[in-house]
C-alpha positions as CSV (number, residue, x, y, z in Angstrom):
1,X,-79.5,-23.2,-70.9
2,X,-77.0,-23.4,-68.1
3,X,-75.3,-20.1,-66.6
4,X,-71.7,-21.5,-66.3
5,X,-69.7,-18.5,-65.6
6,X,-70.5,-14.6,-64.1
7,X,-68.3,-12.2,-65.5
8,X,-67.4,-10.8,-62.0
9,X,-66.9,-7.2,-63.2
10,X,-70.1,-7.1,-64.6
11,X,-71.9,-8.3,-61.3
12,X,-70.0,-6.1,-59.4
13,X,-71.6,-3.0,-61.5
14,X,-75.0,-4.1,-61.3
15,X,-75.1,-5.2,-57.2
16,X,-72.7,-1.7,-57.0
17,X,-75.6,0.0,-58.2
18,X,-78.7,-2.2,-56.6
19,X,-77.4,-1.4,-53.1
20,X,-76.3,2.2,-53.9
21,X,-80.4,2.6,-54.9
22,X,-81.7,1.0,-52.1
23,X,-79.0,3.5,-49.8
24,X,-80.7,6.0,-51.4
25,X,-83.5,4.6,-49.9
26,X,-82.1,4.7,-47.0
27,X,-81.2,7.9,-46.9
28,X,-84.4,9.5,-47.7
29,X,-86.4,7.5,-45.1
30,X,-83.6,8.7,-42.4
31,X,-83.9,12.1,-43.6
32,X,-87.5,12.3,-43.1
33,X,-87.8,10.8,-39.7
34,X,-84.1,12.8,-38.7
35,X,-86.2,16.0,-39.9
36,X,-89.3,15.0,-37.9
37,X,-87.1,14.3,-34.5
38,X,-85.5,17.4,-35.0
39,X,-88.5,20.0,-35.3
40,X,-89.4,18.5,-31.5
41,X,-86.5,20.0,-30.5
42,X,-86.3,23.6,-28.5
43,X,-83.7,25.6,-27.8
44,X,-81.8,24.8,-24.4
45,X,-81.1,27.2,-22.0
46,X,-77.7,27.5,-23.4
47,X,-79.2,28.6,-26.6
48,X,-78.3,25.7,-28.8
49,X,-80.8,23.9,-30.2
50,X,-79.7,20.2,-30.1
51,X,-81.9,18.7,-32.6
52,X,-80.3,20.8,-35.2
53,X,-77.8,17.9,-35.4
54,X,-80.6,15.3,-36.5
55,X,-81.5,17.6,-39.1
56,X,-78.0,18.2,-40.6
57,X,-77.3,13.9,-40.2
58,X,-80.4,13.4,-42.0
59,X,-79.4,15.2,-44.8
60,X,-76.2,13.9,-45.2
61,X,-77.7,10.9,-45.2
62,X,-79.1,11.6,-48.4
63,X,-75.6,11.5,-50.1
64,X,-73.9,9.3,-47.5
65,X,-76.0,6.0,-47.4
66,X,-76.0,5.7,-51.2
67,X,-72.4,5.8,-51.4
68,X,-71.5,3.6,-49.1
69,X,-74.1,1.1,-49.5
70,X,-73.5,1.2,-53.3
71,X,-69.0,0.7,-52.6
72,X,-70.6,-2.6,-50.3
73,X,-72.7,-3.6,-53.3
74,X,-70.0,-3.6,-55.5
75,X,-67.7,-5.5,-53.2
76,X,-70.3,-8.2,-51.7
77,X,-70.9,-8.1,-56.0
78,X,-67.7,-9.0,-56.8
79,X,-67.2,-11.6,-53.7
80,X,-70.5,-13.5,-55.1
81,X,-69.6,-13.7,-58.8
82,X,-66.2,-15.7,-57.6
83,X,-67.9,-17.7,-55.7
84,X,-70.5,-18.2,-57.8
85,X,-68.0,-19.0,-60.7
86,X,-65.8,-21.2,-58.2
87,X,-68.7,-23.8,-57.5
88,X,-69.9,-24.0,-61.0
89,X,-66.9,-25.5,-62.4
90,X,-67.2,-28.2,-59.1
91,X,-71.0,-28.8,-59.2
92,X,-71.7,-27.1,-62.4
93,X,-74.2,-24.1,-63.3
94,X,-77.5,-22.7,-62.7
95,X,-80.2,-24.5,-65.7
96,X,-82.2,-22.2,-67.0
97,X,-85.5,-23.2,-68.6
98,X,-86.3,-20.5,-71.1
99,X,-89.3,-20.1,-73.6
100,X,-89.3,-18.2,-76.9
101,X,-92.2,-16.2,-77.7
102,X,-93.6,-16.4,-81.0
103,X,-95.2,-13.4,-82.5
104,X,-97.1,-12.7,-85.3
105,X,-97.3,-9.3,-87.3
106,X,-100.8,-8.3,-88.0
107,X,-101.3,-5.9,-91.3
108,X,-100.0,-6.4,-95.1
109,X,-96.7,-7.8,-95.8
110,X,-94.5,-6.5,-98.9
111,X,-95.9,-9.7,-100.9
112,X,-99.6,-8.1,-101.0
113,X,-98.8,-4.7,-102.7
C-alpha cells in the first residue's frame, strides 16, 4: 500500500486540532504556575497588588494558547500536505506495509439451529 496523495483539507483539520489540544495544554500548565507566581505576590505600597496580572494572563491562557496554537496547526497542516503531495508525485509515496487480522467467531452459527 503506498500513500500517494494527502487530501490537504483534511490534514489541515486534524494538525488544526492536534496543536489546538496540546495549546490547551499549554494553557493549563501556564495557568497553574501563573496562579502559583501570583499568590507570592503582596500588595505594594501603592496598594496594587502586581501579581494580580499573572493571575488574570494565566487564565486567559486557558482560551488563548488553544486558539492560536490550533489556527498554527491548521496552517503548518495545510503547508505539509502540499508538500507532502508535491514530492510524492517526484519520488513517489510513503509504502505502507499493512497486515489483516483474521478473526474467528466463537458460539453457534445459523447452520447449527
Amino acid at each position: 500500500m503506498v500513500i500517494k496523495k494527502i487530501e490537504v483539507a483534511s490534514m489541515a483539520k486534524l494538525s488544526g486540532a492536534m496543536y489546538a489540544t496540546m495549546g490547551l495544554l499549554a494553557g493549563v500548565i501556564f495557568s497553574f504556575f501563573s496562579l502559583i507566581s501570583s499568590s507570592m505576590f503582596t500588595r505594594g505600597q501603592s496598594g496594587i497588588n502586581p501579581g494580580g496580572m499573572f493571575g488574570v494572563l494565566g487564565v486567559a491562557s486557558i482560551i488563548v494558547l488553544p486558539i492560536i496554537y490550533g489556527i498554527m496547526g491548521l496552517v503548518a497542516g495545510f503547508i505539509a500536505a502540499l508538500i507532502y503531495n508535491l514530492f510524492a508525485k517526484l519520488v513517489g509515496g510513503i509504502k505502507i506495509q499493512t497486515e489483516e487480522e483474521v478473526s474467528q467467531v466463537v458460539g453457534s452459527s445459523a447452520s447449527e439451529k
